[in-house]
N, C-alpha and C positions, 0 to 999 in steps of 0.2 A: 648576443645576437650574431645571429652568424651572416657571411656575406651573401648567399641568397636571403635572407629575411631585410638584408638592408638594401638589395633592390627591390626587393616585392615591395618594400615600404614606400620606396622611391615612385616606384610605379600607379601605386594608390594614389599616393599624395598629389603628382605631378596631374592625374584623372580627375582628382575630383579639385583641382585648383585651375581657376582660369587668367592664363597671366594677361595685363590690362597693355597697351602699345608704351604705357611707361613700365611694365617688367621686360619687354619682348627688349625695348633701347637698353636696359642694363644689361640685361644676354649679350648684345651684340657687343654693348662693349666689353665685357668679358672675355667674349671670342677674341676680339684682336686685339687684346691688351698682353701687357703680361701677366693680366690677375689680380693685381696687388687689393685687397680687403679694402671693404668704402664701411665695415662697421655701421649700420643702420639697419631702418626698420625694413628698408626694400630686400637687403640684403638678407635678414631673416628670415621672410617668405620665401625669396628662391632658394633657401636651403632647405628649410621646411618642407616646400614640395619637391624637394628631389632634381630641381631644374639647374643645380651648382651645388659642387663638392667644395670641401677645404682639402690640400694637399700639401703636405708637407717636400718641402725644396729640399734634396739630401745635402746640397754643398754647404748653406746657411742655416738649415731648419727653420727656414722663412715660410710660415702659410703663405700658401696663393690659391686663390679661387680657377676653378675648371669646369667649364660647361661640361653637366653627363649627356650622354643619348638624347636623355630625354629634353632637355633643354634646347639639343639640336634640333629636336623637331618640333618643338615651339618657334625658334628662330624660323624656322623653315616653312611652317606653317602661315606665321605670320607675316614674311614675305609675300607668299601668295595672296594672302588676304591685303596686302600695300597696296599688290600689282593692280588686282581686282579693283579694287576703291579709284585706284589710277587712270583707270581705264575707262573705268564709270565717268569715273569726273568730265576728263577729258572729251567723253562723247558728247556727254550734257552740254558742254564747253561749245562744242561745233555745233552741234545744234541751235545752239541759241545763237552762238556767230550768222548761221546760215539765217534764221527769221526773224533779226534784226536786219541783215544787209539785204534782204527781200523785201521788205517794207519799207527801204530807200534809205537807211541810215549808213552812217560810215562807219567801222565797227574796228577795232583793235583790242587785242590780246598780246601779252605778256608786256604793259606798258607797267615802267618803273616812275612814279610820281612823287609829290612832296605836299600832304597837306596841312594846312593848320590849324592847330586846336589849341586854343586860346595865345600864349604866348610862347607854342611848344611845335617844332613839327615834328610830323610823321614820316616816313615814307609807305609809302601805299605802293602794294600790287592788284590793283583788280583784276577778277577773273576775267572779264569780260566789261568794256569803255567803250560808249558810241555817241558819235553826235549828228546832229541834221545835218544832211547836204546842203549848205548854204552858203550863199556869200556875205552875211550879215553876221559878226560875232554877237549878237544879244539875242540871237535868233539859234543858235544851236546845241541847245538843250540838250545838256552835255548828260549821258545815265550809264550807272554803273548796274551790272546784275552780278551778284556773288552766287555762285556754284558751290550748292552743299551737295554730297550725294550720302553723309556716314551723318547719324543724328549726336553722336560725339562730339564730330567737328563743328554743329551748326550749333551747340549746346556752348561749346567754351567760346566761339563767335559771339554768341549773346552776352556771354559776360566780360568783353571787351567793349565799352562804350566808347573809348577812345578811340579805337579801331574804326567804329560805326562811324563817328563824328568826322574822322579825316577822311573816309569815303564820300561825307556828304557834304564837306568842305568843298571838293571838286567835282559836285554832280548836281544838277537838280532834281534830278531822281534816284533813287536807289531802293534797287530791289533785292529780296533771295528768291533765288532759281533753286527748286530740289524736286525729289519725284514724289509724286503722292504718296500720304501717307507717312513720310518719313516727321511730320509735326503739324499741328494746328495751327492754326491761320492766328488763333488767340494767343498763342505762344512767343507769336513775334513780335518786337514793338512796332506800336503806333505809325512810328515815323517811317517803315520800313513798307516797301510795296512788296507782295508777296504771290508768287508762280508757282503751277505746279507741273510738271511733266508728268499727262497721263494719256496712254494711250498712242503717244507720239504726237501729240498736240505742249502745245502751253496753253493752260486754263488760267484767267487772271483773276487771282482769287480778292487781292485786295490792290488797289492803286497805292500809288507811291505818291505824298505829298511833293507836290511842285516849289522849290524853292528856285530864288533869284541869285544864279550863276553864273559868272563870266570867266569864262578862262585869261589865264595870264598867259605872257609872250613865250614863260619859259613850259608850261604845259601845252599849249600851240606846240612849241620848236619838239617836247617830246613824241608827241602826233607825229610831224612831217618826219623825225627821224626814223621812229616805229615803221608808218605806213598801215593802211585799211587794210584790211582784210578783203582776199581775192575768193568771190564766192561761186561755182557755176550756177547757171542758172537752170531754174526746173525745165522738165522736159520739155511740157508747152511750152514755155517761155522759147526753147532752144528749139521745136519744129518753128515756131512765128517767126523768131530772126532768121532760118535758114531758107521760109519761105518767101522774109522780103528781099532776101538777099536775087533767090532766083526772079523772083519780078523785077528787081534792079538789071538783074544783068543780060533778061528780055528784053527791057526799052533799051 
């Protein structure tokens, strides 16, 4: 076989194979490695499709693996497709910040927690933690909303029950936030309250069972560190204040 027929090969192969974000991570370490062979089955497929060569090291005669062409625009590809997913999220993310803290709740993002499931903790990042304005701690009904926007991601979420359980450790509600369509309402457990973004609404397809939650001093103290979310408020909302403000400053 000569060297044009072993990239024409390459190039079929890499076409009709679709690498999954666990071939696209072995690429990347490839890229910045020095190469050195991991011998497996992952490693098979990306040679198979063309997406990594073996090369021989002239100093030692040591194979080492080398991303081809083609492999670089899987890497490349599938960055954009991170950024994408990234950005999605993140929308969904403010979104739901903005129409929880509009509805009076106090709302925090990227808080670092600790929950417990059975004799074991966790650490939890929820996407999105809010509780009532209040001055009563049994009174602030503390919920968490998880942001799916890739059905991947909400699929291996579902088979982490432990995950679930230290979410709902520290909530009394707990929902998934995703945009329609991306899964059935019947898909998700029981326990789980479930939203849909459509339209640029949230549709509340099913409630989230209310359990009895009290925050501890050291999830308090993570709140006051954190701090709420600073949200503007809608237009009406901002004509009404700017026009009590000029009635104010009439009397």
């Amino acid at each position: 076989m000569t060297q044009r027929d072993i990239a024409t090969h390459a190039r079929v192969s890499s076409a009709a194979f679709a690498p999954s974000r666990r071939h696209c991570r072995r690429l990347r370490d490839y890229y910045r490695s020095a190469g050195w062979p991991c011998l497996d089955t992952m490693e098979v497929e990306l040679l198979n499709a063309g997406l990594i060569e073996r090369v021989c090291v002239a100093t030692d005669q040591q194979e080492v693996i080398r991303v081809t062409d083609s492999g670089l625009r899987a890497i490349g590809e599938s960055l954009v497709s991170n950024r994408r997913a990234f950005d999605a999220h993140e929308n969904l993310v403010s979104d739901m910040v903005r129409d929880l803290s509009r509805s009076g709740r106090l709302v925090f993002r990227g808080l670092s927690l600790r929950g417990r499931v059975g004799e074991a903790w966790r650490n939890c990042k929820p996407d999105v933690y809010s509780i009532r304005s209040t001055s009563v701690a049994a009174y602030a009904n503390p919920a968490i909303h998880e942001i799916k926007v890739r059905r991947a991601d909400l699929l291996t979420d579902l088979k982490a029950p432990e995950k679930r359980a230290a979410y709902m450790a520290l909530s009394s509600e707990f929902y998934y936030v995703m945009p329609e369509g991306l899964a059935h309402v019947e898909e998700i457990p029981e326990d789980c309250g479930v939203l849909f973004r459509k339209s640029g609404t949230f549709v509340l397809a099913r409630n989230s069972p209310r359990r009895a939650v009290e925050l501890s001093i050291s999830e308090w103290m993570a709140l006051a560190r954190r701090g709420a979310e600073s949200v503007e408020p809608e237009a009406s909302q901002g004509l009404l204040v700017e026009r009590t403000q000029q009635v104010k400053a009439g009397d």
